[in-house]
Backbone as CSV, one residue per row, in Angstrom:
resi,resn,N_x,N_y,N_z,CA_x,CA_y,CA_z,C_x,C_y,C_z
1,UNK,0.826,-1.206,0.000,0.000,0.000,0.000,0.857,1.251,0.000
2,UNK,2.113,1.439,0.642,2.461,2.191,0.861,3.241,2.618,-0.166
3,UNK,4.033,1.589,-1.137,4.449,1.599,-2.480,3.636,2.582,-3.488
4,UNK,1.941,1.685,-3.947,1.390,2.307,-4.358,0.781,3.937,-4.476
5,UNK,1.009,4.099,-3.041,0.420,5.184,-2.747,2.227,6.353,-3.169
6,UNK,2.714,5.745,-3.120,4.002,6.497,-2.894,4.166,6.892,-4.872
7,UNK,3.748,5.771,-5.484,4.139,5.761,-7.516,2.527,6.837,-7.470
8,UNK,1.744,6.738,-7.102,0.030,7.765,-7.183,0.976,9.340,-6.919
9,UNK,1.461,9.550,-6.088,1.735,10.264,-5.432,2.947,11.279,-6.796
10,UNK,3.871,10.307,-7.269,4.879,10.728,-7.888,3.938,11.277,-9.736
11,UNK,2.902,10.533,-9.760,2.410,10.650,-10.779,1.549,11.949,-10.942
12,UNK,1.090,11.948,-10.071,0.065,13.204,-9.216,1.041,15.001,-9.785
13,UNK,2.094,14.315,-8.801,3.262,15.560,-8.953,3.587,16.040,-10.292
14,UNK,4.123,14.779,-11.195,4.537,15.073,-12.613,3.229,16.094,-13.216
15,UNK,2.060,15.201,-12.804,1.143,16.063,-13.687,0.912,17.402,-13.248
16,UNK,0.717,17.980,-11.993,1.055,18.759,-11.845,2.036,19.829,-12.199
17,UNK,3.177,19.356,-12.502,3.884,20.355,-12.613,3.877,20.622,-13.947
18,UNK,3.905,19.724,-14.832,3.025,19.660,-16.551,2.332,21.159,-16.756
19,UNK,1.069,20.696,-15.776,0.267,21.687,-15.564,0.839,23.227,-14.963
20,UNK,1.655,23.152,-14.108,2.544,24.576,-13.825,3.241,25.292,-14.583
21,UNK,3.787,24.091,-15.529,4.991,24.548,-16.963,4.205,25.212,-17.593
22,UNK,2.631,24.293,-18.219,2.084,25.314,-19.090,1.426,26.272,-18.886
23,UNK,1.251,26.676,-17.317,0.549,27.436,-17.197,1.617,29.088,-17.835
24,UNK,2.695,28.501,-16.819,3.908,29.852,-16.527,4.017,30.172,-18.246
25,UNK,4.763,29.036,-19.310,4.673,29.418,-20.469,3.431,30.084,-21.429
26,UNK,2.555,29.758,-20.940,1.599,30.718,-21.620,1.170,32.309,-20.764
27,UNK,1.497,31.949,-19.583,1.464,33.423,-19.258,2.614,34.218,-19.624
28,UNK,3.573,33.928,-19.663,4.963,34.300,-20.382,4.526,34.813,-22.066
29,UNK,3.910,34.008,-22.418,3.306,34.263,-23.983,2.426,35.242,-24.111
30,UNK,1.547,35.366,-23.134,0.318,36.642,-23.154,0.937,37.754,-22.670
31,UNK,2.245,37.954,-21.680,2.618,39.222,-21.842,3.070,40.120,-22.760
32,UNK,3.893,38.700,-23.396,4.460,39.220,-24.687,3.991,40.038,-25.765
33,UNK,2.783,39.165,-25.887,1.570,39.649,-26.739,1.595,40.919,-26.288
34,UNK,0.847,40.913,-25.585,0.395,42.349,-24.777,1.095,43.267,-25.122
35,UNK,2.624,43.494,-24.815,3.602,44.153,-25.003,3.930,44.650,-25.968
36,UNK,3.576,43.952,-27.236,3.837,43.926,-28.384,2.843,44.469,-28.781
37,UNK,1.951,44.256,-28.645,0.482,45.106,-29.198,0.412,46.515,-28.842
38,UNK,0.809,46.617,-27.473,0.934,48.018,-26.832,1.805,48.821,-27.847
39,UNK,3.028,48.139,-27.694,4.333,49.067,-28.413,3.470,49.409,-29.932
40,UNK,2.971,47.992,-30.494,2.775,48.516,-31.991,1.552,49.554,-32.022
41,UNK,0.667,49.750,-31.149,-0.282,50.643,-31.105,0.274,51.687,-30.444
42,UNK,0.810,52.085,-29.764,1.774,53.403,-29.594,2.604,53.887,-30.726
43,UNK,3.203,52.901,-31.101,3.771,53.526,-32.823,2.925,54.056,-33.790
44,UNK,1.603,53.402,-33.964,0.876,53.739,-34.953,0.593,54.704,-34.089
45,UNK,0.197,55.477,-33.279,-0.373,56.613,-32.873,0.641,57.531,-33.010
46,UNK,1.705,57.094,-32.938,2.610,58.368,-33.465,2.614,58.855,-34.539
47,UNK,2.688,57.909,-35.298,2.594,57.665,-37.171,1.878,58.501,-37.478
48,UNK,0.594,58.304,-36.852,-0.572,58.977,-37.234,-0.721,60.592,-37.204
49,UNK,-0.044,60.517,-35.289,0.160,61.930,-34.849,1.290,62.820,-36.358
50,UNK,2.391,61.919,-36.531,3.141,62.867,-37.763,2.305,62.901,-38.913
51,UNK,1.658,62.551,-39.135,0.502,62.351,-40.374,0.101,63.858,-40.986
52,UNK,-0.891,63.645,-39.872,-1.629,64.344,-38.885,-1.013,65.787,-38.903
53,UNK,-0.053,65.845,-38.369,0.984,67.419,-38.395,1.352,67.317,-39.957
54,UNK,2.265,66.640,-40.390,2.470,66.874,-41.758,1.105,67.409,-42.690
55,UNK,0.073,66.841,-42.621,-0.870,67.309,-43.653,-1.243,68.742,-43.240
56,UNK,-1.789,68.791,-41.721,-1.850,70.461,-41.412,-0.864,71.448,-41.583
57,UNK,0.977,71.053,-41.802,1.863,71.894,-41.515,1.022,72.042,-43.376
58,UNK,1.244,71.121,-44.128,1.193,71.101,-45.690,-0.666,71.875,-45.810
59,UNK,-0.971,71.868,-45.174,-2.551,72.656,-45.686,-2.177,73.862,-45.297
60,UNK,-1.724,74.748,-44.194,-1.149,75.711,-43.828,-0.536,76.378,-44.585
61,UNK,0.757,75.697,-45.080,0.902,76.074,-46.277,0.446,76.742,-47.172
62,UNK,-0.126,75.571,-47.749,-1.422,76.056,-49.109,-2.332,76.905,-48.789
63,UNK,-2.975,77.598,-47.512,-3.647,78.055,-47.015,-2.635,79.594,-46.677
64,UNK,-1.910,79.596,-46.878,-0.934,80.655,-47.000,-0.769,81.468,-47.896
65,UNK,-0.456,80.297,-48.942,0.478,80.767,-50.216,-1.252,81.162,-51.369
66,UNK,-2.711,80.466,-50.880,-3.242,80.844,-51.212,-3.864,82.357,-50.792
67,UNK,-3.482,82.548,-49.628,-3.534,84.052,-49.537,-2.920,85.130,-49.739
68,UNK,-1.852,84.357,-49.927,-0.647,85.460,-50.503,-0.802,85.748,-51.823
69,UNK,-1.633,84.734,-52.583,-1.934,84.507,-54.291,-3.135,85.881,-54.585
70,UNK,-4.022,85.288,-53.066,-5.437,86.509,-53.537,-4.882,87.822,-53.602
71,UNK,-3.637,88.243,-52.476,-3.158,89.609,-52.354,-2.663,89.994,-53.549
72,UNK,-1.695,89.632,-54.049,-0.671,89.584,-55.220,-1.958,89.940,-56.508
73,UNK,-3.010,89.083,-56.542,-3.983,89.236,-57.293,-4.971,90.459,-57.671
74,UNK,-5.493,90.632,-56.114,-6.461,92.171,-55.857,-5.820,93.009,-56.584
75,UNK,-4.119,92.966,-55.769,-3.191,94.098,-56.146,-3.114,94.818,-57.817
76,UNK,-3.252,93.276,-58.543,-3.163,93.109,-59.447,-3.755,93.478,-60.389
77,UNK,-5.314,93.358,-59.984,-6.221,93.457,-60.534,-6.790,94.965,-60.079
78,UNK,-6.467,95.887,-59.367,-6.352,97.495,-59.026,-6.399,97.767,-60.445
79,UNK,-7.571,98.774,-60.998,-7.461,99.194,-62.145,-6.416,100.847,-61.128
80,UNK,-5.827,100.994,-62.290,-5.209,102.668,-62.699,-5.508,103.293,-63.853
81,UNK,-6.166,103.927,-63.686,-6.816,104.772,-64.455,-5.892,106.391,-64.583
82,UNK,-5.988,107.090,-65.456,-4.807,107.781,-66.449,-5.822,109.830,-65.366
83,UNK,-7.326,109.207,-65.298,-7.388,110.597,-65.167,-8.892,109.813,-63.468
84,UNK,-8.154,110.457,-62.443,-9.114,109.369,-60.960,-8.637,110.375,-60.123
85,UNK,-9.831,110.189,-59.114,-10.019,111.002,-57.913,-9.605,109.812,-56.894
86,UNK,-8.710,110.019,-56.045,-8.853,109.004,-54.293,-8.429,109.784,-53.321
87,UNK,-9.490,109.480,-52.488,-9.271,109.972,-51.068,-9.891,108.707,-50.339
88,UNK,-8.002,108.581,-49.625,-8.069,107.458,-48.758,-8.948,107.127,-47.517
89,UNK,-9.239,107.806,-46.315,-10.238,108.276,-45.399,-11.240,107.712,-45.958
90,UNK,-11.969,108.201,-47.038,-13.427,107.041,-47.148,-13.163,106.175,-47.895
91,UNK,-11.918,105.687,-48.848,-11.739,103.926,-49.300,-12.059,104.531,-50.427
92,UNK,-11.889,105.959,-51.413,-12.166,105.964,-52.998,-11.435,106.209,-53.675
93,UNK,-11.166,105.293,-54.731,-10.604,105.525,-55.963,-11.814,104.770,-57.064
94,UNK,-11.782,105.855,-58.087,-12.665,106.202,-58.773,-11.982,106.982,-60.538
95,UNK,-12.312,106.966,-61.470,-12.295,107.094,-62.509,-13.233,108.471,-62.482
96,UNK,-12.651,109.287,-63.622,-13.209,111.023,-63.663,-13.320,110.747,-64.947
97,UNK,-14.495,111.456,-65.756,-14.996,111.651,-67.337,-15.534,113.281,-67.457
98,UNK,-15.308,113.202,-68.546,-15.811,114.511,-69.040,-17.279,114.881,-68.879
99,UNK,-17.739,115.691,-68.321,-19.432,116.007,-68.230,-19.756,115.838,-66.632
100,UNK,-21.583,116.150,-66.485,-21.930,115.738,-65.423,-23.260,115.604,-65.516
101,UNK,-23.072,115.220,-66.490,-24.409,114.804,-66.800,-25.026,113.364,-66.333
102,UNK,-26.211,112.733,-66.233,-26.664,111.787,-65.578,-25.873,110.061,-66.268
103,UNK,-26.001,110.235,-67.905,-25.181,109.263,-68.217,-23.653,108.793,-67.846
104,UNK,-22.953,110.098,-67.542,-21.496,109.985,-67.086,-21.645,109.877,-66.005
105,UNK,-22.454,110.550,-64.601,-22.575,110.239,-63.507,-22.779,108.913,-63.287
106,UNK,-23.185,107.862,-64.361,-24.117,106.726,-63.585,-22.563,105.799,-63.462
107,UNK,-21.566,106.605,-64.020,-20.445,105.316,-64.451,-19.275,106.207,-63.619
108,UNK,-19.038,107.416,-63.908,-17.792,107.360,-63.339,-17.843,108.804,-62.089
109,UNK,-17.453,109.476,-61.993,-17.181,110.817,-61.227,-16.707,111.894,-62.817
110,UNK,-17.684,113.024,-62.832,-18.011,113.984,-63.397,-16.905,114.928,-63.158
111,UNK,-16.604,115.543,-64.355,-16.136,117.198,-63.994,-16.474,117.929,-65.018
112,UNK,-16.753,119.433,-64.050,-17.662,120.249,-64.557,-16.611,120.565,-65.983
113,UNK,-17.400,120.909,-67.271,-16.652,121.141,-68.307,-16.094,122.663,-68.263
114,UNK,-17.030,123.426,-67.327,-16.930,124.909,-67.267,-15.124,125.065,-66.731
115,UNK,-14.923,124.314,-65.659,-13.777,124.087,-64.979,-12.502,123.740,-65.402
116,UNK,-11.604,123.761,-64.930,-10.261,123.407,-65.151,-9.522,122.239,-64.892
117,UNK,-8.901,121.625,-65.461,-8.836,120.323,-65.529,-7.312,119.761,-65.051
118,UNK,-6.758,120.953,-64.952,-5.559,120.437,-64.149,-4.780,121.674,-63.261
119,UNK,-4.864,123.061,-63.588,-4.260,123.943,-62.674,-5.654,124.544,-62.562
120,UNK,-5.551,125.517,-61.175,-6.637,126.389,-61.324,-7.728,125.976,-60.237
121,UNK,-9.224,125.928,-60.069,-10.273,125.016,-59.725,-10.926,124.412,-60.459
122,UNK,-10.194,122.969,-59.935,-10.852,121.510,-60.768,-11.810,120.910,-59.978
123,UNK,-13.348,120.930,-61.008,-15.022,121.176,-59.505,-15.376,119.719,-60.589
124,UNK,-15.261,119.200,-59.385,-15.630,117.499,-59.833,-17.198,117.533,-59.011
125,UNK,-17.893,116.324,-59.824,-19.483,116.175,-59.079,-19.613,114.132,-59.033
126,UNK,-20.382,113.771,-58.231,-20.572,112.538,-58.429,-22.281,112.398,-57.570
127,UNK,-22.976,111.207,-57.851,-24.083,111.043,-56.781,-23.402,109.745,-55.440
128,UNK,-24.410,110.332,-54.631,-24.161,109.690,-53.106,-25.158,108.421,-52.748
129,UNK,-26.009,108.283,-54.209,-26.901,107.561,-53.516,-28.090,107.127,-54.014
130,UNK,-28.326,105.664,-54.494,-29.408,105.798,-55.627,-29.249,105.577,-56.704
131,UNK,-28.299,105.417,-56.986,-27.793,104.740,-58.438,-26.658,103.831,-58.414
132,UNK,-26.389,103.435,-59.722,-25.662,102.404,-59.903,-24.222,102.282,-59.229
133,UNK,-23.621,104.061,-58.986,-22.553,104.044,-58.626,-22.626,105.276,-57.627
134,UNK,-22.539,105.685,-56.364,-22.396,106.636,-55.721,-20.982,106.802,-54.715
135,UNK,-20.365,107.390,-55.964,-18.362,107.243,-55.106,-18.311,108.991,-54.555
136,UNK,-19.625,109.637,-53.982,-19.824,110.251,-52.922,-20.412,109.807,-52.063
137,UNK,-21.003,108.991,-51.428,-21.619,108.229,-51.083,-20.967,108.625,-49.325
138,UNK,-20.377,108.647,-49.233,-19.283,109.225,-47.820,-18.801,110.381,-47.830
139,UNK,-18.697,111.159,-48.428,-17.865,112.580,-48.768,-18.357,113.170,-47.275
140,UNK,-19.825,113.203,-46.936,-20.248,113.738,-45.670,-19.166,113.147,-44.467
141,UNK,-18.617,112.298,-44.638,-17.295,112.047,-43.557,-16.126,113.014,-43.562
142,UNK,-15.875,113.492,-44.803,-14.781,114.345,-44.462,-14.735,115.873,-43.750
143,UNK,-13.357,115.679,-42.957,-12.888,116.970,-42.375,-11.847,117.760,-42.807
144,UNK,-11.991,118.952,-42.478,-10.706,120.396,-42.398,-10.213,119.409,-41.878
145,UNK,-8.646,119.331,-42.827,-7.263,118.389,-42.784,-7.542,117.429,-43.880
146,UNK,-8.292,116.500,-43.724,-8.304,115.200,-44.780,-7.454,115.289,-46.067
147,UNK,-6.738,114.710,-46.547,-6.219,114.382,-48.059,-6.612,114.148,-49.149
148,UNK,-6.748,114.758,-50.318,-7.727,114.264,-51.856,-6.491,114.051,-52.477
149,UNK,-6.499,113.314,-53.321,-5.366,112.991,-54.633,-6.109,112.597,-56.024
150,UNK,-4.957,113.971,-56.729,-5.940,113.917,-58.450,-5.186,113.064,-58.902
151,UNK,-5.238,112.253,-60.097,-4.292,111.723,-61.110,-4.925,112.772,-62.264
152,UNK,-3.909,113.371,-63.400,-4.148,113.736,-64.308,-3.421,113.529,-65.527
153,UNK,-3.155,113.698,-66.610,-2.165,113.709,-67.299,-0.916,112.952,-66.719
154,UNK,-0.863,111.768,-66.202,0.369,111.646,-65.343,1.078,111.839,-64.706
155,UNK,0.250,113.070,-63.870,0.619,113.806,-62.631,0.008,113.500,-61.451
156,UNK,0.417,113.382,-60.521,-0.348,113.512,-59.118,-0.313,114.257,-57.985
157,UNK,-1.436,115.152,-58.427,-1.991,116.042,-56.982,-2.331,116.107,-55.930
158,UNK,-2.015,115.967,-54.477,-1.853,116.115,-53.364,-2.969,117.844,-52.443
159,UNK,-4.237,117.419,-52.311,-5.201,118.976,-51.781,-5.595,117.913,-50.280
160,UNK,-5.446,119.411,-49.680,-5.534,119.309,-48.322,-7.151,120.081,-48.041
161,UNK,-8.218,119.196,-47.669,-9.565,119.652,-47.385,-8.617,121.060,-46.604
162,UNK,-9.551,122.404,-46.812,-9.737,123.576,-46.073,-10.989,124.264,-45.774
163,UNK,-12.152,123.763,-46.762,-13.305,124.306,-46.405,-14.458,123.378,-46.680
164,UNK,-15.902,122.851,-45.918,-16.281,122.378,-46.183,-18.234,123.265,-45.898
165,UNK,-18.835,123.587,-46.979,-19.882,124.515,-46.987,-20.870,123.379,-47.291
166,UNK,-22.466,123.863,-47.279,-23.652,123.398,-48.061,-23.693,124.765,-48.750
167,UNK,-23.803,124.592,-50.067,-24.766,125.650,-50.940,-25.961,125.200,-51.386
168,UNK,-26.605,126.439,-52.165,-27.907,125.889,-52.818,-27.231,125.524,-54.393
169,UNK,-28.665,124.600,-54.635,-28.182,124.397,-55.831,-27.888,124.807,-57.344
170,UNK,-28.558,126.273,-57.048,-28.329,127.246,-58.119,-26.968,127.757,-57.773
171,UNK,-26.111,127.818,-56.743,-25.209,128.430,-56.417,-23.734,128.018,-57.449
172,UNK,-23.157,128.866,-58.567,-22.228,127.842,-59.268,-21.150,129.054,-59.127
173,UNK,-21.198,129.981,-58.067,-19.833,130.058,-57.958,-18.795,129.492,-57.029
174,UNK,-18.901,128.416,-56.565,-17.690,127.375,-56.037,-16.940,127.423,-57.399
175,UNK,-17.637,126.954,-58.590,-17.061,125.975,-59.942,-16.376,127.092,-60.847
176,UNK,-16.408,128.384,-59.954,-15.471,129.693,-61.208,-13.989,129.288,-60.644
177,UNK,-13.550,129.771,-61.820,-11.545,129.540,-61.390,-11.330,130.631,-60.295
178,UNK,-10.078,129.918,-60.017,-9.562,130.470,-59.078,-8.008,130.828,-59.056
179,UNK,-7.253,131.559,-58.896,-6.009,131.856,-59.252,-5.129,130.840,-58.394
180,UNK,-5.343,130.192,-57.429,-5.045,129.152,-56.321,-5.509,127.907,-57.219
181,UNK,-4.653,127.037,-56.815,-4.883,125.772,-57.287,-5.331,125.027,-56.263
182,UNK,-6.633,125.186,-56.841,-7.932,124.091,-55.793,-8.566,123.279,-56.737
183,UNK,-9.405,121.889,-55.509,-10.387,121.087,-55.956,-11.554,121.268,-55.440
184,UNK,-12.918,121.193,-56.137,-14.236,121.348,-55.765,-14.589,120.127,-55.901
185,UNK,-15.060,119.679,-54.565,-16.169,118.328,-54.858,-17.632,118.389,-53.997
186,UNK,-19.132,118.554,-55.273,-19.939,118.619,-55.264,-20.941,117.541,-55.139
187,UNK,-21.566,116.975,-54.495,-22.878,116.102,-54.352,-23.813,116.660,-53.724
188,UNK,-24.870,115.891,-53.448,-25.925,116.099,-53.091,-26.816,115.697,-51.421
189,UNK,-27.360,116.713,-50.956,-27.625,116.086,-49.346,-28.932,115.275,-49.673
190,UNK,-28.874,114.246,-48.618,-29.889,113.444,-48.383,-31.317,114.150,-47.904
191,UNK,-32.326,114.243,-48.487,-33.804,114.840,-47.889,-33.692,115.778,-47.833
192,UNK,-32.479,117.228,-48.819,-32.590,118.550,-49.111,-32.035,118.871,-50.242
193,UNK,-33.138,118.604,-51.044,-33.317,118.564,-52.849,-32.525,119.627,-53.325
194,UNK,-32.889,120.827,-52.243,-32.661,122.380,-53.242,-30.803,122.661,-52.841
195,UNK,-30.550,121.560,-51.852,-28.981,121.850,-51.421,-27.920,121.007,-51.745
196,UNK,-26.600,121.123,-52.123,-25.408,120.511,-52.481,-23.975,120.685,-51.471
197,UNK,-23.775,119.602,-51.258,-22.520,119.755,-49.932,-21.449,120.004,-50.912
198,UNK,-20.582,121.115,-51.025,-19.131,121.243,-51.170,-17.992,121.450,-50.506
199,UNK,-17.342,120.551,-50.958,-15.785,120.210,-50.449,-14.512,120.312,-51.107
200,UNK,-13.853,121.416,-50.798,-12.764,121.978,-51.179,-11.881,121.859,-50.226
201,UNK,-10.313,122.003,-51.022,-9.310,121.539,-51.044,-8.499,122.852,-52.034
202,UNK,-7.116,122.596,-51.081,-6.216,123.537,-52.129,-4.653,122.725,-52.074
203,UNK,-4.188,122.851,-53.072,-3.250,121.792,-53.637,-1.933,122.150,-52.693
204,UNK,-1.382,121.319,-52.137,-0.318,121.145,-51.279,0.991,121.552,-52.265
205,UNK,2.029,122.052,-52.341,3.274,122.287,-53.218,4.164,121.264,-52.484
């Protein structure tokens, strides 16, 4: 009995420890795993993370160079015109035609034909409002000081606002010469038919 029990006993053990080997080796195996899965999913998240930055550094980019394209472009596309009124303060540049009559008003900024067109008083007119184009439309913003600039003949004139009146609208001596080299600019007030705001300027040397 004691034999038997002693070979039960030894057999018992072996299997056991069978059973211990494979346990330890497969837990040995699932860390591994583990480990390995971790690392390779931490890599790919990096991967991704440079991806990720690379395409935004690269849209940034393009998102750059496309704004730098629109500037270069606007710039580009700035008409210059040979005979234009701008005054920076209200954002105008504008094209000047002969007349002031309603057809030339509807397109560009008017000057009076009576007037002088490059020394002297040059009495420009435009509408503020109501038509297709009103590049007076703000003139009521300007003050004693403000800046006007003529282009003419390939010259450019530099008038410093000095006076700013309402007349009536029969009133046309603003638009007589003047031995001073000034600009007249004439429109019209809002809800006072019979009156015209003028804004003069005398040319800076």
């Amino acid at each position: 009995m004691i034999v038997c029990f002693s070979k039960y006993s030894r057999l018992q053990i072996n299997i056991f420890s069978f059973f211990i080997c494979c346990l330890i080796f497969f837990s040995i195996f699932s860390i591994s795993k583990f480990f390995s899965y971790k690392f390779n999913f931490n890599q790919n998240q990096e991967n991704i993370g440079i991806i990720e930055n690379t395409e935004n550094i690269s849209n940034n980019e393009e998102d750059s160079k496309t704004s730098e394209n629109s500037i270069i472009s606007s710039k580009k596309e700035q008409p210059q015109y040979d005979w234009a009124l701008e005054i920076p303060k209200i954002n105008l540049y504008a094209e000047i035609s002969e007349g002031t009559d309603s057809q030339t008003l509807n397109k560009y900024i008017g000057h009076f034909e009576e007037s002088k067109k490059e020394s002297g008083n040059v009495c420009l007119a435009a509408h503020n409002r109501g038509y297709d184009v009103n590049y007076f439309s703000r003139l009521k913003e300007l003050e004693v000081g403000d800046e006007i600039y003529y282009f003419v003949n390939e010259n450019k004139y530099k008038y410093i606002i000095d006076e700013i009146i309402v007349i009536y609208e029969t009133d046309w001596t603003v638009i007589e010469n003047t031995e001073q080299d000034r600009i007249t600019l004439i429109t019209c007030i809002e809800n006072r038919s019979a009156y015209r705001l003028c804004v003069r300027g005398v040319r800076e040397n």
